[in-house]
C-alpha positions in Angstrom: 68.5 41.8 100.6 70.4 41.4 97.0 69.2 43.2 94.3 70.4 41.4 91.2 70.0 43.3 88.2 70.4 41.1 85.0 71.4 41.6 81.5 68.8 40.0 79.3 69.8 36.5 77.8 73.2 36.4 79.4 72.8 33.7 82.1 74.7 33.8 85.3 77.5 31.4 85.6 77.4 27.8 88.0 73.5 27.9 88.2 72.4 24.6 89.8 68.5 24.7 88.6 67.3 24.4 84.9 64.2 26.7 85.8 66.7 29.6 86.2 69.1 28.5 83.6 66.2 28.7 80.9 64.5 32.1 82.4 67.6 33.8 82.3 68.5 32.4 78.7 65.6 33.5 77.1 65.6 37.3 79.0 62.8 36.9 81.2 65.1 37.7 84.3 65.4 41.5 85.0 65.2 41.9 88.4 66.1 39.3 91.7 66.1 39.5 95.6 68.3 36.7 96.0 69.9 34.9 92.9 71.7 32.0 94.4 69.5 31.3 97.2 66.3 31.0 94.7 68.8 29.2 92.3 69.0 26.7 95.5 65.8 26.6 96.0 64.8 25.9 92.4 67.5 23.3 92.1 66.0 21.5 95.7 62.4 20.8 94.4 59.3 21.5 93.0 58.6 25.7 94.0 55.2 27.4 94.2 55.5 30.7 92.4 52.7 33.5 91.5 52.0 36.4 89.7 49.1 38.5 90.2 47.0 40.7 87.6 44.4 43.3 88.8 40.8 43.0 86.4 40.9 46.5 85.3 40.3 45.4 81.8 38.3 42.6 80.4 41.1 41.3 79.1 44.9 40.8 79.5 47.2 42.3 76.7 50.9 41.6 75.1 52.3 43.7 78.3 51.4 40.6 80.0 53.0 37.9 78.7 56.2 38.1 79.9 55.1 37.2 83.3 53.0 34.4 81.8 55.4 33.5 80.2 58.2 32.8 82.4 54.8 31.4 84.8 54.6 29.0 81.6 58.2 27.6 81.4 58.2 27.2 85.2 55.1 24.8 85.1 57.0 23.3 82.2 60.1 22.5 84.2 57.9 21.2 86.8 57.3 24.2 89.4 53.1 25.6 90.4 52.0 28.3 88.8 49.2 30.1 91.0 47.3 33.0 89.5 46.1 35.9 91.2 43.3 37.8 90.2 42.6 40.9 92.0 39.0 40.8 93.2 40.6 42.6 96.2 43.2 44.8 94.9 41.2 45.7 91.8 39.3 47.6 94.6 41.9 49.9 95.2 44.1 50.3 91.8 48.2 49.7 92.1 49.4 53.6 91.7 52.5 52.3 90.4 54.1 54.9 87.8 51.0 56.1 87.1 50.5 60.0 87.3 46.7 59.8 88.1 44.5 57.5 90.3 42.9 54.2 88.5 39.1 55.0 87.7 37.0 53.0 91.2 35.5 49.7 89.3 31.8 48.4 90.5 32.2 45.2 91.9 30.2 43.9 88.6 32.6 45.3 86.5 35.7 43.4 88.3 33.4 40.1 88.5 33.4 40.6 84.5 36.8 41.0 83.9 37.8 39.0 86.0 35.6 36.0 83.7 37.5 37.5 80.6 40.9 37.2 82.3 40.2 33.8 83.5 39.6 32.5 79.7 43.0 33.9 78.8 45.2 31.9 81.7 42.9 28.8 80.9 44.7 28.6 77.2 48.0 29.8 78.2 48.7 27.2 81.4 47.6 24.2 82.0 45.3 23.7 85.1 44.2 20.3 85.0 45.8 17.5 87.7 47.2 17.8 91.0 50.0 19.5 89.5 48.2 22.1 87.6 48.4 26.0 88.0 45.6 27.1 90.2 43.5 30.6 90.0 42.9 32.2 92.7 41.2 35.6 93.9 42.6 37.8 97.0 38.9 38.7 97.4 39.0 35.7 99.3 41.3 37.2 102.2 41.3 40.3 101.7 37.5 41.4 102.0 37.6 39.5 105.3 39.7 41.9 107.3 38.7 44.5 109.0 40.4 47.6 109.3 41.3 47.8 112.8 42.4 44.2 112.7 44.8 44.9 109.8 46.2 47.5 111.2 47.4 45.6 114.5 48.6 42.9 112.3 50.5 44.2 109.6 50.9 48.1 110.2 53.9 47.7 112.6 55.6 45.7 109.8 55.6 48.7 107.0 57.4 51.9 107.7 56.4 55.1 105.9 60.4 56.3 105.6 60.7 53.0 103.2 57.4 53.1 101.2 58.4 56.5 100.3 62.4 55.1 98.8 60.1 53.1 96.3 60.3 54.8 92.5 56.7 53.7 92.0 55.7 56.4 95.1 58.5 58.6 94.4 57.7 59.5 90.6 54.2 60.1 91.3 55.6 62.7 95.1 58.2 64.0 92.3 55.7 64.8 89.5 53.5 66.8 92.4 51.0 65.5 91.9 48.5 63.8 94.4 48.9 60.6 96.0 45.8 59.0 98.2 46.2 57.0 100.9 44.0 55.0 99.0 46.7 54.2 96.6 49.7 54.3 99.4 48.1 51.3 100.7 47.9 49.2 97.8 51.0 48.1 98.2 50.4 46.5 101.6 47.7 44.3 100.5 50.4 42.9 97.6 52.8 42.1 100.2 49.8 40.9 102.2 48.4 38.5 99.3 52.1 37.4 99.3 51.8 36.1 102.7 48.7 34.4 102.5 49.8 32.5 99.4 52.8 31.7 101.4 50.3 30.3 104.5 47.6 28.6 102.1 50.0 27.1 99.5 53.7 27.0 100.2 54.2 29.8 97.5 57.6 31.4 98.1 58.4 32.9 94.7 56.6 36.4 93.2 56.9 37.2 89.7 56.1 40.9 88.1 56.9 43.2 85.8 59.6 45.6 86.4 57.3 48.1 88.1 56.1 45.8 90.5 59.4 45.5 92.0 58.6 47.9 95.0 55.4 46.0 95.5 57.3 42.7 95.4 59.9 43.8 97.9 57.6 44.8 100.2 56.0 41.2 100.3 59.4 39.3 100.5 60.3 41.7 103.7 56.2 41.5 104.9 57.3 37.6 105.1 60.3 37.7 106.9 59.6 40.0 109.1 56.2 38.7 110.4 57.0 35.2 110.4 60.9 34.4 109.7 59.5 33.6 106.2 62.2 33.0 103.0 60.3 34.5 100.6 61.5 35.6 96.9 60.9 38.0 93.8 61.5 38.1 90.7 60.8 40.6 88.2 60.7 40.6 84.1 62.2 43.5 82.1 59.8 46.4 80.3 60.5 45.2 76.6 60.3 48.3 74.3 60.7 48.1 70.5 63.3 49.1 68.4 61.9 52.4 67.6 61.5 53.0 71.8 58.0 52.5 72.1 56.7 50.4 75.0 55.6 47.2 73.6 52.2 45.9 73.1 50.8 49.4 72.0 49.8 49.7 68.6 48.2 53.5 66.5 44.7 51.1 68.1 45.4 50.9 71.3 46.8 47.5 73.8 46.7 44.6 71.9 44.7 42.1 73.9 44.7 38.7 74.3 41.4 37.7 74.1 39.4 36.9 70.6 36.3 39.0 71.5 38.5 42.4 71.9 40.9 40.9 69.1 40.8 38.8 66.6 43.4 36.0 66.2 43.8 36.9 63.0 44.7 40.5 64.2 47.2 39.3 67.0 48.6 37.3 64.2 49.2 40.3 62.2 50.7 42.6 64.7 53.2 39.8 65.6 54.1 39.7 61.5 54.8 43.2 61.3 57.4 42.8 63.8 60.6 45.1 62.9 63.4 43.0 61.6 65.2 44.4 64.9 62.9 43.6 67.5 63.1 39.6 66.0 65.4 38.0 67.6 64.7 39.4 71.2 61.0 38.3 70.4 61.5 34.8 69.3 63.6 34.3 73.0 61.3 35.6 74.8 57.6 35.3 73.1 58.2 31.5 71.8 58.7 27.7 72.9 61.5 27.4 70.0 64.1 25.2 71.2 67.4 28.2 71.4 69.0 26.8 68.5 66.4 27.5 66.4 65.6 31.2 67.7 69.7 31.9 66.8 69.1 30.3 63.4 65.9 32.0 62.7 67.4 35.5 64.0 70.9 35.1 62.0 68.5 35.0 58.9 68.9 38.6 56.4 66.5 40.0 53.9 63.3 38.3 52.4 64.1 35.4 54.2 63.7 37.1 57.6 59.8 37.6 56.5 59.7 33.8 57.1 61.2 34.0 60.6 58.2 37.0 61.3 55.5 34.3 60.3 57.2 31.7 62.3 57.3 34.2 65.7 53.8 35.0 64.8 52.1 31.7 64.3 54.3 30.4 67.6 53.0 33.1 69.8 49.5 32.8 68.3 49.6 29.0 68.9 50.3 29.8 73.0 47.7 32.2 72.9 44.5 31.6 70.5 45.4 27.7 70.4 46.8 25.7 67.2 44.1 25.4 64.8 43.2 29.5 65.2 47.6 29.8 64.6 47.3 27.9 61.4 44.1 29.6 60.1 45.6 33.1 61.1 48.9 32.4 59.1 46.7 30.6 55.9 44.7 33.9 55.9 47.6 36.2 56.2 49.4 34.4 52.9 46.1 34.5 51.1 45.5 38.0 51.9 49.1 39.0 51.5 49.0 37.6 48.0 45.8 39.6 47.6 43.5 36.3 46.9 41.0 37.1 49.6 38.0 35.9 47.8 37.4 33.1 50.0 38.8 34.1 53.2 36.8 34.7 56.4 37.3 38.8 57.3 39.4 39.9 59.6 36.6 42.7 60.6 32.5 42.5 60.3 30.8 45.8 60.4 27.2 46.1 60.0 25.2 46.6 56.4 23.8 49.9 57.7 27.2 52.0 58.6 27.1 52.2 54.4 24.0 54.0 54.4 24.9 56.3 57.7 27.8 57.4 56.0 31.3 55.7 56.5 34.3 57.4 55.8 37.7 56.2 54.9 38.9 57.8 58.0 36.7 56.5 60.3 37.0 53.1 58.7 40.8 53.1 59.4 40.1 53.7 62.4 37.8 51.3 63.0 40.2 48.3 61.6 43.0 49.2 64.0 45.1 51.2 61.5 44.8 54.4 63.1 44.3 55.8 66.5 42.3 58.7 65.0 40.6 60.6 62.5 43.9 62.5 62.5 46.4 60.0 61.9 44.1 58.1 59.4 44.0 61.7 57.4 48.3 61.3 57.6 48.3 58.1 56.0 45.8 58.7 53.5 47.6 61.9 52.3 50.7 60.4 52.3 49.8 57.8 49.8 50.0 55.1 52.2 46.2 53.8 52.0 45.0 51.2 49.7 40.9 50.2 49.1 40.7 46.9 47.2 44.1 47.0 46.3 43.9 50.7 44.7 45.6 53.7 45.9 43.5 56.0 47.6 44.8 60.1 48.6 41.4 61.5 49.3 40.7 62.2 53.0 37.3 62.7 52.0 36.5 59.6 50.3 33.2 57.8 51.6 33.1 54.0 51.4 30.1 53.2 49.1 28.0 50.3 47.8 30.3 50.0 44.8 33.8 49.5 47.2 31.7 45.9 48.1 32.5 43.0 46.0 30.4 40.1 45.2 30.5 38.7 49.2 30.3 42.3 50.7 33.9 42.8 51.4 36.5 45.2 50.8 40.1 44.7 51.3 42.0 47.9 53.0 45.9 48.2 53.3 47.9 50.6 55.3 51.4 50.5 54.1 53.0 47.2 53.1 52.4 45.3 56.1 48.9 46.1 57.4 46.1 44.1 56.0 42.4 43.9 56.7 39.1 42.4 55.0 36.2 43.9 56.0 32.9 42.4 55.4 29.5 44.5 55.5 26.6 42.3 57.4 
């Protein structure tokens, strides 16, 4: 098996299928098991592809978009998206470069998130038609074994000598610290979902994030080895900022994609404040743009690169949050930018009675997102870097009172130049 490792946005030379040609382009490619024979495959006819996400969260976040997206401009170019949401696997929690084991969920809890998740694909694929992407659960299959039975049936296909070569095992062995079998299983009932997608729909291509790669491989060889199966993976890259962080993570926490855990509004403006280096990379891989514009937008210098950071933001919002919560997002954003916030709708509601509790600037920066802590809100308060209705504010002590509240019980609060909220008291 070929392990093609691929420079983002540099595609590979005599590529036969546009599906490939476009992935590769826009730097959604990191990983394959075999280039020219998926290439071929691509090239022959419509291809059944999935990518699966465990509902350990009520929501999906930014880390998950590149899959989606590349899921996205494969329906586009006319291949099936299935989505796999892990009822089953959820169960068990993927291990993979993690140093600790994923908290157990209650089957209620995984039945919840699993409603949240489900919202999210619903707005960013289409799942209407014969043609359209279909969601699927692996409780489906894999609650139905039982344990003796999937044993005989798969155990003689997986060897512990090559579970062990994967990095995902291997940094958790090399960090010493423990490893349940539990967790060593997980990635059997991956490569196991593989194959049942393979039986139940024809799907022969898997698409995951770089980590998943072990997982994946597993799942290709599962096929072939059990039933002479040509199977395929495909992984995207880990995008990190230009500063190094992993992206998606904000002073707040994962920036999720669903309105109830944050607003559209708030999405918008994390996807403003993208740093003029990170631009380019994110307009490729985050947008629809056609290529000609992403290299005109990202060639642009100065004030006028602000313009290309709306652009990318009201794009990615648009795939997201839908059209009409894009162009309210980027209307609000001007308006509150130019510090005319008198009729906008807030970007936060807090209730009346946190005034009379008590609140204090801290806990309010906090609260909006623009600190992870008490801590770090005390940092950017003390270093001038705080603004309430517009006004410097250097006291870590201040308390936000009935007089901070203006005539529609708001207050505007700024961290920096590029963070912006409006709060209103209810």
């Amino acid at each position: 098996m070929t392990n093609h490792m691929i420079e983002a946005g540099k595609p590979a030379a005599k590529l036969k299928s546009e599906a490939l040609q476009v992935l590769l382009e826009r730097g959604l490619v990191h990983q394959c098991t075999d280039l020219e024979a998926l290439d071929a495959k691509l090239a022959a006819g419509p291809v059944t592809a999935y990518a699966g996400f465990d509902a350990t969260a009520a929501s999906l976040h930014v880390g998950h978009l590149m899959p989606l997206m590349t899921m996205r401009w494969l329906q586009k170019l006319g291949h099936k998206p299935i989505i796999v949401l892990g009822g089953g696997t959820s169960q068990v929690g993927d291990p993979s470069f993690r140093n600790e084991a994923r908290p157990l969920l209650e089957q209620q809890q995984i039945a919840a998130n699993i409603a949240g998740i489900r919202r999210s694909i619903e707005r960013l694929l289409d799942l209407e038609g014969e043609d359209g992407a279909q969601l699927v659960d692996n409780a489906e299959w894999l609650t139905e074994f039982r344990f003796l039975e999937f044993l005989r049936d798969y155990g003689a296909h997986f060897t512990v000598n090559r579970m062990m070569t994967f990095d995902s095992v291997k940094s958790r062995l090399d960090a010493q610290m423990p490893l349940t079998v539990l967790e060593f299983c997980y990635m059997m009932l991956q490569a196991v979902d593989f194959l049942e997608l393979a039986r139940r729909h024809d799907c022969s291509l898997q698409v995951g994030g770089s980590d998943q790669w072990g997982n994946i491989i597993n799942g290709v060889e599962l096929g072939r080895k059990g039933e002479g199966r040509q199977l395929f993976g495909l992984t995207v890259p880990l995008i990190t900022t230009a500063s190094g962080a992993k992206m998606g993570k904000t002073a707040a926490g994962a920036v999720w994609l669903h309105p109830e855990h944050l607003s559209p509004f708030a999405f918008w403006q994390f996807w403003r404040n993208t740093a003029d280096a990170d631009v380019p990379k994110f307009l490729r891989l985050f947008t629809e743009l056609p290529m000609n514009e992403v290299i005109r937008l990202s060639e642009l210098q100065g004030a006028e690169l602000n313009e290309a950071k709306k652009i990318l933001a009201t794009q990615v919002t648009t795939i997201v949050h839908g059209a009409e919560a894009a162009r309210h997002a980027l209307e609000q954003g001007d308006a509150l930018f130019a510090g005319q916030a008198d009729n906008l709708e807030p970007t936060h509601r807090l209730p009346l009675v946190r005034l009379a509790e008590g609140l204090g600037l801290l806990e309010l920066l906090v609260e909006v997102g623009f600190a992870a802590s008490n801590g770090d809100a005390r940092r950017l308060v003390e270093g001038g870097g705080v603004r309430l209705n517009s006004k410097v504010v250097d006291d870590p002590r201040r308390r936000i009172s009935s007089g901070d509240i203006g005539a529609k019980d708001a207050l505007t609060l700024a961290a920096g130049k590029r963070r912006k909220a409006l709060v209103r008291f209810e």
